[in-house]
C-alpha positions in Angstrom: -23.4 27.1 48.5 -21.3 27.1 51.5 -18.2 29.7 51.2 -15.2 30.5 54.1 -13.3 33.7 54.4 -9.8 33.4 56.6 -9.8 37.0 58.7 -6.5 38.0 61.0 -7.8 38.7 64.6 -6.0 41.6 66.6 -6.9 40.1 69.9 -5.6 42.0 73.4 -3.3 40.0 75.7 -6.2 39.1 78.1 -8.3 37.8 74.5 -5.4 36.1 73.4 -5.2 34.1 76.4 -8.5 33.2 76.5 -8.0 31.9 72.9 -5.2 29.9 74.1 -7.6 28.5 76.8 -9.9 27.5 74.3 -7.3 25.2 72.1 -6.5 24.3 75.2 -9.6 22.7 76.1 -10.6 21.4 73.0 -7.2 19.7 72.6 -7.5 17.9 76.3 -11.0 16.5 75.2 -10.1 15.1 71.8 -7.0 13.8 73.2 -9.7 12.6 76.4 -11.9 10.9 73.6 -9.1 9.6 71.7 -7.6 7.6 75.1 -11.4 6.2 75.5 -11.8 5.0 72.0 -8.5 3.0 72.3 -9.3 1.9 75.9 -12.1 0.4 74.0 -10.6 -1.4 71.6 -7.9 -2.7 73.7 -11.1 -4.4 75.5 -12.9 -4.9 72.7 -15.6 -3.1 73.0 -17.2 -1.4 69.8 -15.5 2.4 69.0 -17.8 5.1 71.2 -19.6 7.5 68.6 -18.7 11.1 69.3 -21.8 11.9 70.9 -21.3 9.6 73.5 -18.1 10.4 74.4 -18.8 14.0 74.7 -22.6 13.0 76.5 -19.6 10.9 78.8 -17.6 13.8 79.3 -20.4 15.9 80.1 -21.5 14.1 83.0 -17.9 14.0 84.8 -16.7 17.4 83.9 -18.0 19.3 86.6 -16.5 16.5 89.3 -13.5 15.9 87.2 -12.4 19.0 85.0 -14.1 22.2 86.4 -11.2 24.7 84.7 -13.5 23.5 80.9 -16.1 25.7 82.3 -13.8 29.1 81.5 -14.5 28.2 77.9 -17.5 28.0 76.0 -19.4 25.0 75.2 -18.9 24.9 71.6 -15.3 24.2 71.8 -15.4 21.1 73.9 -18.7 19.9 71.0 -16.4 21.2 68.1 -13.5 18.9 69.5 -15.7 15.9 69.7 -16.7 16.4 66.3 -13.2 16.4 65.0 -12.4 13.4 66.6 -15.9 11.5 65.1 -14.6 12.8 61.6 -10.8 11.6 62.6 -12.1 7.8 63.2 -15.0 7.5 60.5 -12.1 8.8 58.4 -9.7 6.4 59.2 -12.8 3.7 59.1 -13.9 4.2 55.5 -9.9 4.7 53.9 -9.3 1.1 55.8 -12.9 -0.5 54.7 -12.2 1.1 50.9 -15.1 3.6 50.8 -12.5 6.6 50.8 -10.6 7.2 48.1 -7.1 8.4 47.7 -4.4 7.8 50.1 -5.1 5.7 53.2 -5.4 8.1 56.4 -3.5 6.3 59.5 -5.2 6.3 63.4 -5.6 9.7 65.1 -3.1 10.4 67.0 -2.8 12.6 69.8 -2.5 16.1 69.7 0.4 17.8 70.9 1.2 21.4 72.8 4.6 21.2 70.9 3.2 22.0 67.4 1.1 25.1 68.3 -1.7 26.4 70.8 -4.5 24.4 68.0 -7.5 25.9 67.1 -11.2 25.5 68.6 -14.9 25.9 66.8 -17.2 28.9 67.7 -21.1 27.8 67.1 -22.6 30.3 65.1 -25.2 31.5 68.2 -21.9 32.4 69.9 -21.0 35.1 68.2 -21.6 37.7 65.7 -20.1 39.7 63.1 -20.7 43.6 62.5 -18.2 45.3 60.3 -14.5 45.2 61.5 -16.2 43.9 64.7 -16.6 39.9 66.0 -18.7 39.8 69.1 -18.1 35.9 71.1 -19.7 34.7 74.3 -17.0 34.7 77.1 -14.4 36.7 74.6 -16.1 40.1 74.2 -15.2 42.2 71.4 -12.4 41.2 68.8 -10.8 43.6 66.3 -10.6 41.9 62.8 -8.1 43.3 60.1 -10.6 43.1 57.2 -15.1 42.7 57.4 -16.0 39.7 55.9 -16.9 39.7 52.5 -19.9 37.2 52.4 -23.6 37.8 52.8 -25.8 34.8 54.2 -26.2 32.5 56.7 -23.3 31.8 59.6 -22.9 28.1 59.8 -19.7 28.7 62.6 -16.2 29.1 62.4 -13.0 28.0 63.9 -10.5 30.0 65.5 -7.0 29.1 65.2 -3.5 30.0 65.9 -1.1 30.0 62.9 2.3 31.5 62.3 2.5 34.0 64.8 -1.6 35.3 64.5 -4.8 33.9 65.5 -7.1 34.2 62.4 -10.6 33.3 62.5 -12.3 31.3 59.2 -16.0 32.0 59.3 -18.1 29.5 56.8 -21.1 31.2 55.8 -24.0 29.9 53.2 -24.5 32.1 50.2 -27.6 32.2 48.0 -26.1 31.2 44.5 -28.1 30.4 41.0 -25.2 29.3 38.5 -25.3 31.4 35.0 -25.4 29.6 31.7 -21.5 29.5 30.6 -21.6 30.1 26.7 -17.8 29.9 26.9 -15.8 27.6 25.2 -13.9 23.9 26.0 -10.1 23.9 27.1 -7.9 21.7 27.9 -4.7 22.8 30.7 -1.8 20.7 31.0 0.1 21.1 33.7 4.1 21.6 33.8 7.5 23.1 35.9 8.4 25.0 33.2 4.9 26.6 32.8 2.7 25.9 35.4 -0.3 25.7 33.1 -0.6 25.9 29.4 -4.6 26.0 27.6 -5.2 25.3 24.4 -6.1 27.9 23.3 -2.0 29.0 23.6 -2.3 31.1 27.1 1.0 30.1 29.3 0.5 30.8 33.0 4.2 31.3 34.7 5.2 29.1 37.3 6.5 31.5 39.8 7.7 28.7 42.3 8.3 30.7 45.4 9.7 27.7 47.7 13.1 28.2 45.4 12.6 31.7 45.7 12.3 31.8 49.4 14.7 28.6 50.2 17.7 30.4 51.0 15.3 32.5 53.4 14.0 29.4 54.9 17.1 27.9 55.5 18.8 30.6 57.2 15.9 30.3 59.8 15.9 26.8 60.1 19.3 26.8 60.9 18.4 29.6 63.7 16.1 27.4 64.6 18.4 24.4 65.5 20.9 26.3 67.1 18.6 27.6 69.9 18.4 25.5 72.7 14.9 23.7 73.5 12.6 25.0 75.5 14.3 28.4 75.6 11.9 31.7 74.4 14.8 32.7 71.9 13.6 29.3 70.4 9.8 30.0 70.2 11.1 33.5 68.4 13.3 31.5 66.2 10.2 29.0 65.3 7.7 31.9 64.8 10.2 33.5 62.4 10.3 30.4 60.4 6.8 29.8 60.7 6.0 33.3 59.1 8.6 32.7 56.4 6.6 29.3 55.6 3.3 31.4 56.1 4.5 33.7 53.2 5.4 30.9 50.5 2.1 29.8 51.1 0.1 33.2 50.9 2.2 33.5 47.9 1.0 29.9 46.1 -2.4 30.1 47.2 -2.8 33.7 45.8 -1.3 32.6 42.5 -3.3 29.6 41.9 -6.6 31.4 42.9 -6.1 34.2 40.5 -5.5 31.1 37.7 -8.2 28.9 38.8 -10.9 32.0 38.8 -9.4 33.3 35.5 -9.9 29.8 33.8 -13.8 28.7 35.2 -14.5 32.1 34.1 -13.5 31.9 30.6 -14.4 28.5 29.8 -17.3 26.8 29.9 -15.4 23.4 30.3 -12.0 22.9 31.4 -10.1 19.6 30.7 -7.1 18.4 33.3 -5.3 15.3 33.6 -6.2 12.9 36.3 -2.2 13.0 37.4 -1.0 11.1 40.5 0.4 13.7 42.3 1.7 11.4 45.1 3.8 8.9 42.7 5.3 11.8 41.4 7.0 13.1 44.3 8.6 9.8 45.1 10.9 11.0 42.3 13.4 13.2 44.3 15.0 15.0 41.5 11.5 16.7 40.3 9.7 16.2 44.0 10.1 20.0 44.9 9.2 21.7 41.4 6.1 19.6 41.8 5.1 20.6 45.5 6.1 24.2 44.4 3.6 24.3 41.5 0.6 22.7 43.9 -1.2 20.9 40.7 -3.4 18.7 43.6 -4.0 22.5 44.8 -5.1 23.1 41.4 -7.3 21.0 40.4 -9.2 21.6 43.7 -9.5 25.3 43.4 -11.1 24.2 39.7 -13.7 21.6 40.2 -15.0 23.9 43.5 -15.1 26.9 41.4 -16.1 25.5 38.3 -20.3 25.2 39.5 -20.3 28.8 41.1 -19.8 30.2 37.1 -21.6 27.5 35.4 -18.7 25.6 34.1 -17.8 22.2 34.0 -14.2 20.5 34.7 -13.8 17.0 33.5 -10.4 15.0 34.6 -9.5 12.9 31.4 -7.8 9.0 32.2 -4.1 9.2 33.7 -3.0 6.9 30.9 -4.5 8.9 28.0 -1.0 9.6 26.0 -1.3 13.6 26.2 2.2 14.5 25.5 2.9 11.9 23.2 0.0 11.8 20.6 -0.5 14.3 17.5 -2.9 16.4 18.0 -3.4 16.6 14.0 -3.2 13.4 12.5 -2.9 11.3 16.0 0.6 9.9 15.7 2.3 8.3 18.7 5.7 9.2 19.7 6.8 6.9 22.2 10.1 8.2 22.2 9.3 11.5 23.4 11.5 12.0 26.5 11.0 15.4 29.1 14.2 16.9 27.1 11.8 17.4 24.2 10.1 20.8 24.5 8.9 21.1 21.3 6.5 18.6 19.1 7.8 17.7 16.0 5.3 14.8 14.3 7.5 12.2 13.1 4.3 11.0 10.7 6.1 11.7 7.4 2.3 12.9 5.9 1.9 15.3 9.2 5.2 16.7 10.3 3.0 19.6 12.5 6.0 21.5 14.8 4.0 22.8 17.9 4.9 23.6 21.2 5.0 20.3 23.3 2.6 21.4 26.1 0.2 23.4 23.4 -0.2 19.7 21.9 -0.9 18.2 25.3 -3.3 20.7 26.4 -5.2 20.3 22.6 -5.0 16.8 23.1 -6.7 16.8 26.5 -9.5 19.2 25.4 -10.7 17.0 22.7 -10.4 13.9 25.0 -13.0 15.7 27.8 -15.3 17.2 25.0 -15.3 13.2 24.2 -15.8 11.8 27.7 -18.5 15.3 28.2 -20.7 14.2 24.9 -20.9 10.2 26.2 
């Protein structure tokens, strides 16, 4: 089982800009490989594999670009990489053999939206404590040791909101436990971000709305300043931090949920929703992004196997929210307004709450779909 943990660096000046250097570099040869795989298909020729363009680059960097050998080697392989990833992504979502929504050419990477980040091979440095050792670095101070015992597969070192943080991915020894727990069913809402079956409500504590006023005020600082200025960059790190935050905020939320749920239940049932339709419509579009249901789901079905559990996405089109839950009557008039169930079955007439039915109604449809 292959596990990451995000750690702040406190890098000195002279670190710092050799960590610029670095994004530096590895930004020049993916945007280098990039230029040669569309020089290529302008002629075309087949698309280069990765290898070859880095095997290219290789032979003409000492001639051509003797400044790449400041940084270490893994950076310029790491970019390489990303850029073989970038095309066989865009490849497979244009040929059909990746799902979800189709990914566009790479593009070029730009100075303007941050210094970038570069990979570290895991023979290039080490980890001891509060300590990270890295070839052609030296010795880095990070805010917190890393909680993970196994193998070092690498890590990449990036520079985000105002702090370079490095995120080291590191193979753990795992046997999954037998889950005797029971099946549950979440539905996902605004109101409540999640509600089980089993009647536990999980608040949604949307901290975009929260933070917007905070986030406007900046983004107006931002657009006042004049471009290119260093009371700009200020301005944009600000923001950046503020956007940070909201973030740190979410992801914290949803991982203390997630855990809580695989933990409990041995399987969860969620809906298979289309997240991305659902923001077309503008007047709910930003209660959605705040609650992060795609987010979500993730956290759950890459959690789920570490305790044993199971999470089963039941069919978008499976009538949830307006089906009985105890005699199976459909409401089709059930509009968003309606918060509470009331069975309209003259030999039912259960009164729940609306999202209590949903979630009951999704559990029994994944303990179906689990037992075919």
């Amino acid at each position: 089982m292959i596990r990451a943990h995000t750690i702040r660096l406190n890098p000195t000046p002279e670190q710092a800009n050799l960590f610029r250097q670095a994004a530096g570099t590895a930004r020049f040869c993916y945007n280098w490989g990039l230029r040669a795989i569309k020089d290529a298909l302008d002629q075309g020729m087949p698309v280069p594999t990765h290898r070859a363009l880095r095997d290219t680059f290789k032979r003409i960097r000492a001639v051509a670009y003797p400044w790449t050998f400041q940084v270490g080697k893994s950076a310029i392989d790491g970019a390489f990489v990303n850029l073989g990833r970038a095309v066989k992504n865009f490849l497979d979502s244009r040929s059909g053999r990746r799902k979800g929504k189709k990914v566009g050419f790479p593009a070029f990477k730009s100075r303007r939206r941050g210094y970038g980040s570069f990979y570290v091979a895991n023979d290039r440095f080490s980890v001891d404590g509060h300590t990270l050792k890295a070839q052609k670095i030296g010795t880095v101070n990070m805010t917190e040791p890393l909680r993970f015992v196994g193998k070092i597969l690498g890590a990449t070192i990036r520079y985000q909101a105002g702090w370079w943080r490095i995120s080291i991915q590191v193979e753990v020894a795992h046997t999954p436990p037998t889950h005797t727990g029971p099946a549950i069913g979440v539905d996902l809402g605004i109101t409540s971000l999640a509600v089980t079956s089993e009647g536990a409500v999980f608040e949604n504590q949307k901290h975009l709305k929260r933070a917007l006023a905070t986030v406007k005020r900046l983004q107006r600082s931002v657009s006042r300043k004049v471009k290119g200025s260093a009371n700009r960059r200020k301005a944009v790190v600000k923001l950046a931090k503020a956007h940070f935050r909201v973030a740190c905020q979410r992801k914290d939320g949803l991982h203390k949920l997630t855990t809580a749920l695989v933990r409990h239940a041995s399987l969860v049932g969620i809906e298979d929703l289309n997240v991305a339709g659902m923001l077309r419509n503008h007047r709910l579009a930003q209660a959605i992004a705040d609650g992060a249901w795609a987010e979500l789901r993730r956290q759950l079905e890459y959690k789920a196997p570490a305790f044993g559990s199971r999470v089963i996405a039941i069919g978008r089109f499976v009538a949830s929210s307006k089906t009985c839950n105890h005699c199976g009557h459909v409401n089709d008039d059930l509009t968003l307004a309606m918060r509470e169930w009331a069975c309209s079955n003259p030999d039912c007439r259960l009164l729940l709450d609306r999202d209590l039915n949903a979630a009951r109604n999704i559990r029994d449809e994944a303990l179906r779909l689990a037992s075919a």
